[in-house]
N, CA, C and O atoms as a MOPAC input file, in Angstrom:
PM7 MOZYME 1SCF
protein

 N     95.77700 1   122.60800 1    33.16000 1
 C     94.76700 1   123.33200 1    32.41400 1
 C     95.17100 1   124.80100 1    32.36800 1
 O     95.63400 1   125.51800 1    33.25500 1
 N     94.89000 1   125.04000 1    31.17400 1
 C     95.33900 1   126.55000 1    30.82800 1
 C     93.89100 1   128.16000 1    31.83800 1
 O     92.89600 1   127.98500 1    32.54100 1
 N     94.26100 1   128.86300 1    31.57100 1
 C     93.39300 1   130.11400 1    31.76200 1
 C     92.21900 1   130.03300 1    31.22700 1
 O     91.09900 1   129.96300 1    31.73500 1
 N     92.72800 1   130.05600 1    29.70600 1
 C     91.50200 1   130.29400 1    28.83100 1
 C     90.36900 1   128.77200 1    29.07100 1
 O     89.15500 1   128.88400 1    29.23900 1
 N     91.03600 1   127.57300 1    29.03900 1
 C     90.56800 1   126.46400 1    29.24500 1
 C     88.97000 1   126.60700 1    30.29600 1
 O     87.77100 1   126.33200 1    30.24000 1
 N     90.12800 1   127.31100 1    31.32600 1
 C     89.04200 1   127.29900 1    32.65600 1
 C     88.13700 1   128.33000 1    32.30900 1
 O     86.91800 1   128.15900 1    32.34700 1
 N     88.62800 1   129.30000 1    32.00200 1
 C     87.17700 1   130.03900 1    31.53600 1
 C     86.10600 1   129.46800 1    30.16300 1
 O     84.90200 1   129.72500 1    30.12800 1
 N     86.66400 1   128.85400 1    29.35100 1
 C     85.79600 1   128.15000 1    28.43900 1
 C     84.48100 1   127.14600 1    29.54400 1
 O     83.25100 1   127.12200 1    29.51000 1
 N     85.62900 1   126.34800 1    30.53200 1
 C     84.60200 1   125.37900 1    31.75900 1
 C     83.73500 1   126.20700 1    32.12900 1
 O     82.59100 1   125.76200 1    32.22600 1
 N     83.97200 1   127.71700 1    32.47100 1
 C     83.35500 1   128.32600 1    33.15800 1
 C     82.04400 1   128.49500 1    32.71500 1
 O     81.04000 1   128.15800 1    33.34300 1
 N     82.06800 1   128.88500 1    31.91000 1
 C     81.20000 1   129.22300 1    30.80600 1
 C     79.54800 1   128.26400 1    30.28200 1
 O     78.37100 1   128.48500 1    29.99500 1
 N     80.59800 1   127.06900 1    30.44200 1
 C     80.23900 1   125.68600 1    29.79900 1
 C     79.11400 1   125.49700 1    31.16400 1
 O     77.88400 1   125.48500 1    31.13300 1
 N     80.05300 1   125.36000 1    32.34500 1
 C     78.94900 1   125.15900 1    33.80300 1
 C     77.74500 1   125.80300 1    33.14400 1
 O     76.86700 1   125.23300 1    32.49700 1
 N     77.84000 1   126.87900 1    33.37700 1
 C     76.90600 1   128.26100 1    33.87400 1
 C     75.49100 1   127.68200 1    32.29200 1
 O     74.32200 1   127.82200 1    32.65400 1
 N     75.64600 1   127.21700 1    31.04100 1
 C     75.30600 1   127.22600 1    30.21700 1
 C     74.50600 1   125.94800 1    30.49600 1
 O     73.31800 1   125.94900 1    30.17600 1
 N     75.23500 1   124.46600 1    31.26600 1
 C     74.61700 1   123.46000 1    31.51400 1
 C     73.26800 1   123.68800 1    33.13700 1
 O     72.23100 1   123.05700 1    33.34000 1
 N     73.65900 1   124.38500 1    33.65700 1
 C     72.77800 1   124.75600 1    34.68000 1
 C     71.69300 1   125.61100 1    34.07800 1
 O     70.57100 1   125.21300 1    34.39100 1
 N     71.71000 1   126.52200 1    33.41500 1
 C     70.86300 1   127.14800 1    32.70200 1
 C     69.77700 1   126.04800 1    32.05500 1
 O     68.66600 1   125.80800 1    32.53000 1
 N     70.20900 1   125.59300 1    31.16600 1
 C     69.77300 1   124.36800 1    30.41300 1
 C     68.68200 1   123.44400 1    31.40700 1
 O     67.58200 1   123.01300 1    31.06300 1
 N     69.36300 1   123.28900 1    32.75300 1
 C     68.48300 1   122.45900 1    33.26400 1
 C     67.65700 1   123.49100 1    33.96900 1
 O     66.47800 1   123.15700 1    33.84600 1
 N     67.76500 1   124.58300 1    34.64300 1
 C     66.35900 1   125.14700 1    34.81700 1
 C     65.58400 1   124.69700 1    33.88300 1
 O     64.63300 1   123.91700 1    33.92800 1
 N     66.12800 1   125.32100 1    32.93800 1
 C     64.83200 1   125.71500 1    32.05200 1
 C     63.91800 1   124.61800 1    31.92200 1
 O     62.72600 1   124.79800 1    31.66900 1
 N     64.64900 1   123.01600 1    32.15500 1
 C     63.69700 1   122.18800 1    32.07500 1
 C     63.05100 1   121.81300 1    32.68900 1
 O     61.99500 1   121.26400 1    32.37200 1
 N     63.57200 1   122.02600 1    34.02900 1
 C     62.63100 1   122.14200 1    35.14700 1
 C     61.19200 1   123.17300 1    35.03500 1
 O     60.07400 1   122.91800 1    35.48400 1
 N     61.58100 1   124.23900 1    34.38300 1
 C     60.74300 1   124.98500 1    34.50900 1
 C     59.33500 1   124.65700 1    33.77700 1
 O     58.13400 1   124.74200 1    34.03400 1
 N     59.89700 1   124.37400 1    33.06700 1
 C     58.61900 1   123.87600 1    31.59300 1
 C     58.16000 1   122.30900 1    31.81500 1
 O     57.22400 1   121.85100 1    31.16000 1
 N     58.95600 1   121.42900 1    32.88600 1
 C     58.29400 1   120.49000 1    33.44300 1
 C     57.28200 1   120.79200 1    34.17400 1
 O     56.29100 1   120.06300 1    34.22600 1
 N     57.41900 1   122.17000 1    34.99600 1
 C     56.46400 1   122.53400 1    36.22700 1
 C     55.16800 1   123.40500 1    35.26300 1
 O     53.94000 1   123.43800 1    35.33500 1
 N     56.03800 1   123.94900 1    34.50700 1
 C     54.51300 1   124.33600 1    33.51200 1
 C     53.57100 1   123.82000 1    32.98000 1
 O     52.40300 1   124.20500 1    32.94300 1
 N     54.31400 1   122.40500 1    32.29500 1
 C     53.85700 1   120.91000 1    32.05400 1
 C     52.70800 1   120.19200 1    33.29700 1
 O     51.71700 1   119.47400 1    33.16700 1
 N     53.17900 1   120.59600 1    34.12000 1
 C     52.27600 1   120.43300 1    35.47100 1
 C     51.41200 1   121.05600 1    36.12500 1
 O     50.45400 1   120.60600 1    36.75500 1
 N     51.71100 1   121.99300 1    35.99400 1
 C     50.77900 1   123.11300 1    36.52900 1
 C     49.00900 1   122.91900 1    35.50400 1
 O     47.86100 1   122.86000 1    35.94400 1
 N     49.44500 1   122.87800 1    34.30400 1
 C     48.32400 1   122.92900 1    33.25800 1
 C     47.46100 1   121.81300 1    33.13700 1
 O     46.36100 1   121.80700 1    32.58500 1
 N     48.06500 1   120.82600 1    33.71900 1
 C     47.05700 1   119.88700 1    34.00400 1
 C     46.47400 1   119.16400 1    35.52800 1
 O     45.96500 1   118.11000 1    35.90800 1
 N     46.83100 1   120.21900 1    35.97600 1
 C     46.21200 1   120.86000 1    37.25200 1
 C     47.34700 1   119.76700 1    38.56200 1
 O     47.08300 1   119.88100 1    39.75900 1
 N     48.10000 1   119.15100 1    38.26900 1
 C     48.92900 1   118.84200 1    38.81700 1
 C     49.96800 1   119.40400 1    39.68100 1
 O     51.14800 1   119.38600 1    39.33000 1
 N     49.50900 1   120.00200 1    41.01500 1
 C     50.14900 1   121.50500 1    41.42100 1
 C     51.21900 1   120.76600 1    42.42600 1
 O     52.26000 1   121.30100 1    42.80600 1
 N     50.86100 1   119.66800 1    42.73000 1
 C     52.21600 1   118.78800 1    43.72400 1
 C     53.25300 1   118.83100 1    42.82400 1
 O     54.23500 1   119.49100 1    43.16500 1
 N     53.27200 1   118.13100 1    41.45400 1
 C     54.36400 1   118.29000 1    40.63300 1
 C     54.87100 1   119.32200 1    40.22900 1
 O     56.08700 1   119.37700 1    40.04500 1
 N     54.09700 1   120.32800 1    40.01000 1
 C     54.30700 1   121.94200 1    39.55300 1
 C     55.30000 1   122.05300 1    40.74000 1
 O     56.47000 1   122.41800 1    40.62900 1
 N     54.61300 1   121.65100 1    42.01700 1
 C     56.14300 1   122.46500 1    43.18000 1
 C     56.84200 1   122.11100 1    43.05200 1
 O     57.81700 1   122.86000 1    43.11400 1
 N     57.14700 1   120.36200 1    42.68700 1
 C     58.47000 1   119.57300 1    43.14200 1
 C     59.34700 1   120.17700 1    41.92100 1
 O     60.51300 1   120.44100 1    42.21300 1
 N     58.85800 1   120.47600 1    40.34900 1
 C     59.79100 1   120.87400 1    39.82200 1
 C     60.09000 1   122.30900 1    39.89100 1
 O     61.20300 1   122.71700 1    39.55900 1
 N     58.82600 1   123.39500 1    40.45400 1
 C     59.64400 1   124.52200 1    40.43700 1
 C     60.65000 1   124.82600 1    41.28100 1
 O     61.42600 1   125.75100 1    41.03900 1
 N     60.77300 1   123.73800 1    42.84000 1
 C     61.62500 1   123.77000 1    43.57200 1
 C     63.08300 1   123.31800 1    42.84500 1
 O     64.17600 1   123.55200 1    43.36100 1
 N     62.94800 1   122.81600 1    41.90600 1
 C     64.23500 1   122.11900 1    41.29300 1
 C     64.73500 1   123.30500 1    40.27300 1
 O     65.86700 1   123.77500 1    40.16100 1
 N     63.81800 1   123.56000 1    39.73400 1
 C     64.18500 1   124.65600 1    39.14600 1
 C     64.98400 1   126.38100 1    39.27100 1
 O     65.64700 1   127.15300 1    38.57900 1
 N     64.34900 1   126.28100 1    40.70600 1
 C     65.08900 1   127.45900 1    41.53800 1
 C     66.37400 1   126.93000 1    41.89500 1
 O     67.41800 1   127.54300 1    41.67100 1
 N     66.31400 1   125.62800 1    42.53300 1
 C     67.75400 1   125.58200 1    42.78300 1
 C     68.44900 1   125.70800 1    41.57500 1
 O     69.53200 1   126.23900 1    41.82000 1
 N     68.32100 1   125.45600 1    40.34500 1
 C     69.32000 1   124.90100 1    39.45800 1
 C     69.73400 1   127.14400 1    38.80000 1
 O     70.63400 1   127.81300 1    38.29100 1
 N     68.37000 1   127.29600 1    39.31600 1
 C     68.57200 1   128.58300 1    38.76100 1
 C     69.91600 1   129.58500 1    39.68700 1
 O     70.69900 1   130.41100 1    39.21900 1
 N     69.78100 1   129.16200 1    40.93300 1
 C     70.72400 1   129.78100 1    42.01300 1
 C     72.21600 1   129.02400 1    41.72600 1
 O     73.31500 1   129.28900 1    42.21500 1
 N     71.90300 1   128.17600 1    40.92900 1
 C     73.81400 1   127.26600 1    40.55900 1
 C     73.70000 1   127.70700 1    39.29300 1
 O     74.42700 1   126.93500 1    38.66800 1
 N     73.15200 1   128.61200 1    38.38800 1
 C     73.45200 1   129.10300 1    37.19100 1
 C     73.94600 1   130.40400 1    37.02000 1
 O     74.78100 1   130.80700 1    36.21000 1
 N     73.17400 1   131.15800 1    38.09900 1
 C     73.09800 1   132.85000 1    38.76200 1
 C     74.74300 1   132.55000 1    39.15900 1
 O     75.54600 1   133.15700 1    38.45000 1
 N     75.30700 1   131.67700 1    40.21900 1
 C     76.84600 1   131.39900 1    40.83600 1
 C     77.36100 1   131.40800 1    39.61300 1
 O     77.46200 1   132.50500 1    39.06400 1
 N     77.80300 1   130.20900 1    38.90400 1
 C     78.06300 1   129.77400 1    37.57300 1
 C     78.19800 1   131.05100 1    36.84300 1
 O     79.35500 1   131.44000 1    36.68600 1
 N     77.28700 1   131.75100 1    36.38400 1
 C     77.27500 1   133.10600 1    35.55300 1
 C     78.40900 1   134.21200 1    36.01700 1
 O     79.23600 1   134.89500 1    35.41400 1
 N     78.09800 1   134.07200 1    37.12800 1
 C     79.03300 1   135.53000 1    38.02600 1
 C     80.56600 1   135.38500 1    37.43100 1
 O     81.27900 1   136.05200 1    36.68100 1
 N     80.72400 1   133.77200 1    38.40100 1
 C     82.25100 1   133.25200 1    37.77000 1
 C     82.92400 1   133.19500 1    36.66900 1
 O     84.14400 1   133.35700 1    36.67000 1
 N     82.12700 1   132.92200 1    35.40800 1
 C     82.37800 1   132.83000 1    33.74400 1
 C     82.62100 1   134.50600 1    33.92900 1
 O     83.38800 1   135.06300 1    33.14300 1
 N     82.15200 1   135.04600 1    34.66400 1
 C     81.78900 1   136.92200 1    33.80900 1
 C     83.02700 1   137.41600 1    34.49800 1
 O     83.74800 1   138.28900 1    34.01500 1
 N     83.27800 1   136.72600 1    35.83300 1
 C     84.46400 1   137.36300 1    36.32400 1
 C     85.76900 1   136.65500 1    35.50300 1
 O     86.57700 1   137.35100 1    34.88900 1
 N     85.83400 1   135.67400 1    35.55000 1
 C     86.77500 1   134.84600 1    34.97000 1
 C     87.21200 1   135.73400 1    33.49000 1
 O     88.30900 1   136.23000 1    33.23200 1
 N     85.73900 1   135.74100 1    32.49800 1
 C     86.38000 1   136.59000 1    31.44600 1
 C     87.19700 1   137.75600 1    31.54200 1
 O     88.19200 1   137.96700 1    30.84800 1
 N     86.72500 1   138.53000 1    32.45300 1
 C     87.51200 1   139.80300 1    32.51500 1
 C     88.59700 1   139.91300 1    32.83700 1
 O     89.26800 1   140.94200 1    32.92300 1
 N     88.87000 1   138.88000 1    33.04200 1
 C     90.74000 1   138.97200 1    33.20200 1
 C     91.61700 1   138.29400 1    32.02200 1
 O     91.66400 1   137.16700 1    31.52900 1
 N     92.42100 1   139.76300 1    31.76200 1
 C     93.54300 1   139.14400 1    30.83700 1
 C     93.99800 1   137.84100 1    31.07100 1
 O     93.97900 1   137.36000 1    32.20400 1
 N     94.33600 1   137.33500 1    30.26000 1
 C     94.92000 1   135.56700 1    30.00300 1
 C     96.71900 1   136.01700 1    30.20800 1
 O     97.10800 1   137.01000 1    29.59400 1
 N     97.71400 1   135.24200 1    31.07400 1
 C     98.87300 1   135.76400 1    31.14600 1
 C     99.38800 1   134.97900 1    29.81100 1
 O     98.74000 1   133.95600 1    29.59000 1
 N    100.40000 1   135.25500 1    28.90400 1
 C    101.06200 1   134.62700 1    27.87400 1
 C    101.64700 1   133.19700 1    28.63900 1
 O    101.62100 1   133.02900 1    29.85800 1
 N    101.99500 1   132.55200 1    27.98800 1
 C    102.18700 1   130.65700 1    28.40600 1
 C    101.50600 1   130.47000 1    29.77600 1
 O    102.07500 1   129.65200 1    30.49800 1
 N    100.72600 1   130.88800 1    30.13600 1
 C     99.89700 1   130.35900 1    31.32300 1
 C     99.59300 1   129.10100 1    30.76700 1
 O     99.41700 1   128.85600 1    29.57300 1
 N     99.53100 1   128.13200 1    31.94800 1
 C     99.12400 1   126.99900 1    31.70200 1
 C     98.45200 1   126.17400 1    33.40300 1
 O     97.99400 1   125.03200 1    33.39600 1

């Protein structure tokens, strides 16, 4: 796998973790509103985690970009 490759993955992670907060999140909102506050926790707990593997994920894509790509790296 090339440079750029891995930073495209990088990217890709950080974008699929995002994705699932968010659904977590709006599951727990989903829950919360109908007064369902056991479920509201279980997904906002899921949601934080996924948010702390997106926050990692993010750092890496941002560091990863900033580095020049070497010519025929592979």
């Amino acid at each position: 796998m090339n440079t750029e490759n891995y930073v495209v993955e990088a990217h890709t992670a950080a974008a699929q973790e995002h994705e699932s907060a968010a659904k977590s999140h709006r599951a727990a909102a989903e829950h919360c509103s109908t007064g369902n506050h056991d479920g509201c926790g279980q997904y906002a707990k899921v949601a934080l985690e996924h948010s702390v593997k997106a926050h990692a994920a993010s750092t890496l894509a941002h560091t990863k970009s900033g580095k020049p790509v070497a010519v025929g790296a592979k």
